[in-house]
MOPAC internal coordinates of N, CA, C and O (Angstrom, degrees):
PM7 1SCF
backbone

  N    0.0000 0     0.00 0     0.00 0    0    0    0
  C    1.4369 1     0.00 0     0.00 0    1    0    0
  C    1.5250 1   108.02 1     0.00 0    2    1    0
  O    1.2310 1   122.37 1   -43.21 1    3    2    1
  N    1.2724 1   113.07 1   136.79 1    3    2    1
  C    1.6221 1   117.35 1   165.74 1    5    3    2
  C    1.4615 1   118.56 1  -115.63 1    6    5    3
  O    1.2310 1   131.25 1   -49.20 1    7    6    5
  N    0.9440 1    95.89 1   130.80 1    7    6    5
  C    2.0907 1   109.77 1   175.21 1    9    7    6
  C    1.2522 1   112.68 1   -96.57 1   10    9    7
  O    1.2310 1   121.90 1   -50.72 1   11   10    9
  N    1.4300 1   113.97 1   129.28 1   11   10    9
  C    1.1695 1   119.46 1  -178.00 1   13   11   10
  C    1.7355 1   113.19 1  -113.12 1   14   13   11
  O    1.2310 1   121.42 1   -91.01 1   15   14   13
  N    1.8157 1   114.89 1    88.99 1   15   14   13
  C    1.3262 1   130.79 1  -150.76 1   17   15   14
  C    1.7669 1    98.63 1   -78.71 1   18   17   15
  O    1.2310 1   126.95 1   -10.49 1   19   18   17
  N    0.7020 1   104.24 1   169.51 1   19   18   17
  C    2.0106 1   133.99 1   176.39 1   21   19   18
  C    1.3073 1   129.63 1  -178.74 1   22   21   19
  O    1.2310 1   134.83 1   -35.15 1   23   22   21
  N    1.4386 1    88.91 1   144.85 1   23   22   21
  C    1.8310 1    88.69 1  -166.85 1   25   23   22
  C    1.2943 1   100.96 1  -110.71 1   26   25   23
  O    1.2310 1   127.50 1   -41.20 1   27   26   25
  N    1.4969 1   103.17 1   138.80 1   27   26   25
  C    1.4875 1   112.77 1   171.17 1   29   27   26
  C    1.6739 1   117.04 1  -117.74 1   30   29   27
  O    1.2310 1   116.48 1    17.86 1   31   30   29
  N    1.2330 1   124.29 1  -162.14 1   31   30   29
  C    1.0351 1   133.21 1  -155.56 1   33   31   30
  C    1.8001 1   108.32 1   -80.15 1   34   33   31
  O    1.2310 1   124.87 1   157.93 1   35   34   33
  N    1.7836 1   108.25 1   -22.07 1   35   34   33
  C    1.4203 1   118.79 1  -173.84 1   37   35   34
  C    1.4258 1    88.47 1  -106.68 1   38   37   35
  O    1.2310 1   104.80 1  -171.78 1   39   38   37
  N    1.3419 1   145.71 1     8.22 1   39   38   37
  C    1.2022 1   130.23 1  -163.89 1   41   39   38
  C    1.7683 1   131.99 1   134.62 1   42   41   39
  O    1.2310 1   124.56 1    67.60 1   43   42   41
  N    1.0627 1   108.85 1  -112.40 1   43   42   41
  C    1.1903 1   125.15 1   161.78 1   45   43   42
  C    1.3286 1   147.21 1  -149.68 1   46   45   43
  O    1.2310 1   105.60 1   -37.61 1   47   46   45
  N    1.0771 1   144.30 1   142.39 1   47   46   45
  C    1.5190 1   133.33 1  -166.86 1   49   47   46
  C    2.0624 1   118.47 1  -139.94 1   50   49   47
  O    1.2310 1   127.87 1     2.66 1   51   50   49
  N    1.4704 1   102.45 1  -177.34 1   51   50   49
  C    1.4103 1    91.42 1   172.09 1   53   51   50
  C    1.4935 1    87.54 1  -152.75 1   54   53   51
  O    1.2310 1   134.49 1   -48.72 1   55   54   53
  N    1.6528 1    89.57 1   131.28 1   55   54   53
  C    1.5895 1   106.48 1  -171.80 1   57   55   54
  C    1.5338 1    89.01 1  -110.84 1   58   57   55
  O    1.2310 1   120.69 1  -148.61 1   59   58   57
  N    1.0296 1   116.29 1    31.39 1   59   58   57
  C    1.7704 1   103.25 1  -175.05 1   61   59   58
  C    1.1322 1   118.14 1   172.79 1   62   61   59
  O    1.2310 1   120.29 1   -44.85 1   63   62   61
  N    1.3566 1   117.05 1   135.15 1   63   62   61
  C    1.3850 1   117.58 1  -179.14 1   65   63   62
  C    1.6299 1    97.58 1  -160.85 1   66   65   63
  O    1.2310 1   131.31 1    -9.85 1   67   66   65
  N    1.6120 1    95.78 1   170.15 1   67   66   65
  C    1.8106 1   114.83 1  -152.73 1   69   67   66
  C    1.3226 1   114.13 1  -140.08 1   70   69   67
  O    1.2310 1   109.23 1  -107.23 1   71   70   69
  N    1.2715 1   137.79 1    72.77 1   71   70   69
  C    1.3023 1   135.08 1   171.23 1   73   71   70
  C    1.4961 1   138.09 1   -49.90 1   74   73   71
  O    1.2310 1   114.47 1   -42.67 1   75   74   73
  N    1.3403 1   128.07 1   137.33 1   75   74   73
  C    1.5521 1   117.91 1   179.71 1   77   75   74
  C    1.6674 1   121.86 1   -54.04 1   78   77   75
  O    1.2310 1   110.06 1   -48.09 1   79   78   77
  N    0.5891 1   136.26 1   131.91 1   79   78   77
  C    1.7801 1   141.88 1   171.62 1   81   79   78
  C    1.5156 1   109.04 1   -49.72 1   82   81   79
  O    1.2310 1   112.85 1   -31.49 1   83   82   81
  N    1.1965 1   131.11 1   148.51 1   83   82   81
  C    1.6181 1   130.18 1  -170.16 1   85   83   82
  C    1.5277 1    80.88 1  -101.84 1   86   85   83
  O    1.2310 1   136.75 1   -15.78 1   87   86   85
  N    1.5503 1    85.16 1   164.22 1   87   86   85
  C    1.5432 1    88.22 1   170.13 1   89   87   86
  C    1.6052 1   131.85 1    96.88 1   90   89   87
  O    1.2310 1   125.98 1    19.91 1   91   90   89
  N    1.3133 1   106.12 1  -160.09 1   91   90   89
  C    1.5013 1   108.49 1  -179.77 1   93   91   90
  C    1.8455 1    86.09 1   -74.26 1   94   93   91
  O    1.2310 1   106.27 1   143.59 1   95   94   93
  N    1.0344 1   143.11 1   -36.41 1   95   94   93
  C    1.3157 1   156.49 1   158.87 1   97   95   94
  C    1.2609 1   120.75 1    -0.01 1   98   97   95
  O    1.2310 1   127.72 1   136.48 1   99   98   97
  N    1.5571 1   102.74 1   -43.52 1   99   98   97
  C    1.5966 1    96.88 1  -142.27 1  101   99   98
  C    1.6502 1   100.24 1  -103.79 1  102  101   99
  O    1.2310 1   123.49 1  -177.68 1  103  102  101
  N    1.3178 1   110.92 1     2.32 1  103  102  101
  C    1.7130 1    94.18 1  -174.91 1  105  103  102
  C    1.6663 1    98.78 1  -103.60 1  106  105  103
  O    1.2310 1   116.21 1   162.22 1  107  106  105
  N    1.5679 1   124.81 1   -17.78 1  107  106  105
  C    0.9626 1   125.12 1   157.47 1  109  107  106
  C    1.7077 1   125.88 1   -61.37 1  110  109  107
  O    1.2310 1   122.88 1   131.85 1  111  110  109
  N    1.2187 1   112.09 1   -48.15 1  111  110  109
  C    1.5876 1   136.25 1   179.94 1  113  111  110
  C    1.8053 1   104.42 1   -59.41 1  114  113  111
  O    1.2310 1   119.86 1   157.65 1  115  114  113
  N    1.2579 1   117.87 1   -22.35 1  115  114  113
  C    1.8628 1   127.89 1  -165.07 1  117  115  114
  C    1.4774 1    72.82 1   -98.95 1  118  117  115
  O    1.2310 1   120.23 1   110.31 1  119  118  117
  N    1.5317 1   117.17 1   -69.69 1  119  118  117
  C    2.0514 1   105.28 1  -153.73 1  121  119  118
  C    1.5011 1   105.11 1   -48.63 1  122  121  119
  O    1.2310 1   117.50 1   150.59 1  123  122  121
  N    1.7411 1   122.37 1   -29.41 1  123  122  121
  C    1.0955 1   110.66 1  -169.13 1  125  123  122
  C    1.8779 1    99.44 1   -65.02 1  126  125  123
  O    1.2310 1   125.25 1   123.39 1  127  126  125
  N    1.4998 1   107.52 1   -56.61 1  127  126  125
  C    1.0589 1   114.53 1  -158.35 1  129  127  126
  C    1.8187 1   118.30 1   -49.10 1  130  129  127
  O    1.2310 1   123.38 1   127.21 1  131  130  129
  N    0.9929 1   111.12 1   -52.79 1  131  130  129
  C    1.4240 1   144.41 1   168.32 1  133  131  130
  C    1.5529 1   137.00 1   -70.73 1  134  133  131
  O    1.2310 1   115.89 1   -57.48 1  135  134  133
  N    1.6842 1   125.41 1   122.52 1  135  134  133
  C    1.2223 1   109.40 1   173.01 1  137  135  134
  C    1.4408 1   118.32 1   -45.98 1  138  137  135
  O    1.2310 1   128.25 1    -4.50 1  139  138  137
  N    1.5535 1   101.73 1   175.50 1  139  138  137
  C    1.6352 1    94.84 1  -175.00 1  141  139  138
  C    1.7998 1   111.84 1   -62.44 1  142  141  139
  O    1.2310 1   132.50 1   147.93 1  143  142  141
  N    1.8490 1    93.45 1   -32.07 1  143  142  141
  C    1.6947 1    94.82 1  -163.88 1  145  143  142
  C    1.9967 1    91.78 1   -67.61 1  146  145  143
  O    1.2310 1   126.08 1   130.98 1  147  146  145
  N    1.2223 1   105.92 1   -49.02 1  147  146  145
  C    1.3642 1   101.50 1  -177.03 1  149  147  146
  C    1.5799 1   123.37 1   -48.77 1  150  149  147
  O    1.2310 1   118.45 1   135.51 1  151  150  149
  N    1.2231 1   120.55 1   -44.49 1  151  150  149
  C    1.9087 1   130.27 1  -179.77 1  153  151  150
  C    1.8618 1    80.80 1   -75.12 1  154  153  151
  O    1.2310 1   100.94 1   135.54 1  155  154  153
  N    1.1506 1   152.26 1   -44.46 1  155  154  153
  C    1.3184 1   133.56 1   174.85 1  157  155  154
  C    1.6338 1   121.38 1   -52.48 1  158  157  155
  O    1.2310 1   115.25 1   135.29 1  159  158  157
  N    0.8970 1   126.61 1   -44.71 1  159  158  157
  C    1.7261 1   127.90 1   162.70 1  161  159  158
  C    1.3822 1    88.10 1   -71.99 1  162  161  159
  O    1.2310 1   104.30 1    49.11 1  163  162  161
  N    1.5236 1   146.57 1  -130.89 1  163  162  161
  C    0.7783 1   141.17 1  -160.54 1  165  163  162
  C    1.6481 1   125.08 1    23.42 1  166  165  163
  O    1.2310 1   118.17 1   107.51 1  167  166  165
  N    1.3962 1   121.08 1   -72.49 1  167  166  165
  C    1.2169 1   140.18 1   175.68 1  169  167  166
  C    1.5695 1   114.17 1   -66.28 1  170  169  167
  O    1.2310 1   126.00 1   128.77 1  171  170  169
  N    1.1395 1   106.08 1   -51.23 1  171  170  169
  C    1.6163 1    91.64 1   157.19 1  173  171  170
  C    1.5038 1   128.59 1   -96.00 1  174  173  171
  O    1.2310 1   116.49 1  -114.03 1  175  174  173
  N    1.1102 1   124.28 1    65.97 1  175  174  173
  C    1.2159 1   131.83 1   175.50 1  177  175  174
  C    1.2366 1   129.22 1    65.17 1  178  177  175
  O    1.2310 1   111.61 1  -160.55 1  179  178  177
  N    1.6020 1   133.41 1    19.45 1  179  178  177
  C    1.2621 1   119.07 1   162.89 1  181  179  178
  C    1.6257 1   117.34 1   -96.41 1  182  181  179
  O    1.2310 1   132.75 1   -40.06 1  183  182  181
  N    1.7716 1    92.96 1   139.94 1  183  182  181
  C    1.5616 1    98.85 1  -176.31 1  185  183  182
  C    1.3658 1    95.30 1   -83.40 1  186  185  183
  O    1.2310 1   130.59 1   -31.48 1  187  186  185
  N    1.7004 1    97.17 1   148.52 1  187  186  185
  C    1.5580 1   121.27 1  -173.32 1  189  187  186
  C    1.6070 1    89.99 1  -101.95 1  190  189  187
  O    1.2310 1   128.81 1   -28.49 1  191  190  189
  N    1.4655 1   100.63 1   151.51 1  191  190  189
  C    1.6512 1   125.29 1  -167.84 1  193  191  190
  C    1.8268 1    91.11 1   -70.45 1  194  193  191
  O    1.2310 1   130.20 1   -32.26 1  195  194  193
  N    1.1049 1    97.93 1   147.74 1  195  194  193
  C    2.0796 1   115.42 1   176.11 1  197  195  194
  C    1.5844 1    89.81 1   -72.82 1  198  197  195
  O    1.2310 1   126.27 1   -16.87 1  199  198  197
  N    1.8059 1   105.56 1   163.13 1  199  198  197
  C    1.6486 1   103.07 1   177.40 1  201  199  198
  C    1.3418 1   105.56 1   -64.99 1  202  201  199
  O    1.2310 1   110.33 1   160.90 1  203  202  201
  N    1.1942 1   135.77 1   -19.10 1  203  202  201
  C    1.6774 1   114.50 1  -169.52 1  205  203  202
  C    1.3257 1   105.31 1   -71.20 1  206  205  203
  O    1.2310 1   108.68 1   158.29 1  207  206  205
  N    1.5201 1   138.79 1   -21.71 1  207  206  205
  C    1.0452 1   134.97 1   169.86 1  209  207  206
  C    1.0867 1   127.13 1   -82.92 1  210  209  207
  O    1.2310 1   122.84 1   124.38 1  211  210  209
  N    1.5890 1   112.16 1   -55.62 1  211  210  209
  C    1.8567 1   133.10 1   178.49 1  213  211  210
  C    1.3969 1   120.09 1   -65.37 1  214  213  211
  O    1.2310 1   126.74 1   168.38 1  215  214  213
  N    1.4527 1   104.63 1   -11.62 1  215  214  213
  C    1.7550 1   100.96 1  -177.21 1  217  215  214
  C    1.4413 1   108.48 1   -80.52 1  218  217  215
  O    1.2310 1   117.83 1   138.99 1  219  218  217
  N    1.2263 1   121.74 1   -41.01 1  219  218  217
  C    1.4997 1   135.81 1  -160.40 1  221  219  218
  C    1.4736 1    97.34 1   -38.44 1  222  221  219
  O    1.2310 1   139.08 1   113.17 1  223  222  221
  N    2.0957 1    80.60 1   -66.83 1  223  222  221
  C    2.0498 1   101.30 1  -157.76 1  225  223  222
  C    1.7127 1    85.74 1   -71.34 1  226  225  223
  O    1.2310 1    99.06 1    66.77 1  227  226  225
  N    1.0196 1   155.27 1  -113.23 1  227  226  225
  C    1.2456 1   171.00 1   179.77 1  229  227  226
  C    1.4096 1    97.77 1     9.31 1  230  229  227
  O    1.2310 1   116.08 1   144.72 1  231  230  229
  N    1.2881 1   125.05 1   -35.28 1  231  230  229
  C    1.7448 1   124.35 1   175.89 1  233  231  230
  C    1.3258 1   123.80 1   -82.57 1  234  233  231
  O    1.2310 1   132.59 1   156.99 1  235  234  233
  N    1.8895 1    93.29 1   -23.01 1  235  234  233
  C    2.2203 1    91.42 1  -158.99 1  237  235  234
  C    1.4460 1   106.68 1    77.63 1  238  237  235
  O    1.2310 1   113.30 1  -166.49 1  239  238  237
  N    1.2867 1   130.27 1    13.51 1  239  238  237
  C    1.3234 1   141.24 1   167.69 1  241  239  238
  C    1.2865 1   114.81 1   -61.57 1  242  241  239
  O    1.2310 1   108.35 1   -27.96 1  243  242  241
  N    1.3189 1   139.39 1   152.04 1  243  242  241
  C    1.1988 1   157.00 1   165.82 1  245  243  242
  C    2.1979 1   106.32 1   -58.93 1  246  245  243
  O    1.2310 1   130.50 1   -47.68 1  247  246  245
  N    1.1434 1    97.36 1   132.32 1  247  246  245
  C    1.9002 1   102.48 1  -165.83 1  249  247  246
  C    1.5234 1    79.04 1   -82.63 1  250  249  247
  O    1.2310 1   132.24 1   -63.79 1  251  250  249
  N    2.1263 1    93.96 1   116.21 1  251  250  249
  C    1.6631 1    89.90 1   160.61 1  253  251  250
  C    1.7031 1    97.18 1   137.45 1  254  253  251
  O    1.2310 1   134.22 1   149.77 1  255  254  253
  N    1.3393 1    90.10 1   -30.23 1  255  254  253
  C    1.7762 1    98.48 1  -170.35 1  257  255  254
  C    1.0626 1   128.03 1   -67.98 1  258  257  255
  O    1.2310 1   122.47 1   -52.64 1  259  258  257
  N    1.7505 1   112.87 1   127.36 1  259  258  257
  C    1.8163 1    91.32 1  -155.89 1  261  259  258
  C    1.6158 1   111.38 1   -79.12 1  262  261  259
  O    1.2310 1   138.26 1    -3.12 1  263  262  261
  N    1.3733 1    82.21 1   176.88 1  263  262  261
  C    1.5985 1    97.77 1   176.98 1  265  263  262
  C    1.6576 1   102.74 1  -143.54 1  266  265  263
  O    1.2310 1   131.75 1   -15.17 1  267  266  265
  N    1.7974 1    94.91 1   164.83 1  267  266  265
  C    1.6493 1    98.59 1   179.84 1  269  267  266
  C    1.4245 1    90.36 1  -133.37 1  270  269  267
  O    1.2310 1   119.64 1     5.41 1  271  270  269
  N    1.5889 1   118.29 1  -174.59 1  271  270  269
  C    0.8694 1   126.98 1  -178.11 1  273  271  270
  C    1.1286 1   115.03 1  -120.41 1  274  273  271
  O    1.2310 1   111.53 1   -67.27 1  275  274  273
  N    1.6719 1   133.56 1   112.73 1  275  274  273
  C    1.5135 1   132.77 1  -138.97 1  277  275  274
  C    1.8357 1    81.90 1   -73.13 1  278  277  275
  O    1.2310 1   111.54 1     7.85 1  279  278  277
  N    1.4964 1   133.54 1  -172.15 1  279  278  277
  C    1.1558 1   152.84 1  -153.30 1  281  279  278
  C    1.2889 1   110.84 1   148.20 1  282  281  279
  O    1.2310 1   120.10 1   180.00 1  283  282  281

């Protein structure tokens, strides 16, 4: 999944996000999404950190900053 973050005036938010494709889909749908090194973990099995963790480093965020989990 990719989040697409922005900062506003209270903080920050995510107006967007991008899921992998099922299927014959999905290893094509990750290379798009993802650098190569990134769609490489991904595709072979490494789990990617939840936003309370992955936003920080992946944003330039401050270590600590919360996160939720869009739904």
């Amino acid at each position: 999944m990719v989040y697409r973050v922005e900062r506003t005036p209270d903080g920050y938010r995510v107006p967007d996000r991008e899921l992998a494709k099922d299927g014959s889909g999905y290893s094509p749908s990750v290379k798009a999404m993802f650098s190569w090194a990134g769609a490489r973990r991904v595709i072979h099995g490494a789990s990617p950190d939840g936003p309370e963790t992955g936003s920080p480093a992946a944003f330039g965020l401050p270590r600590g900053t919360p996160g939720r989990t869009w739904r």
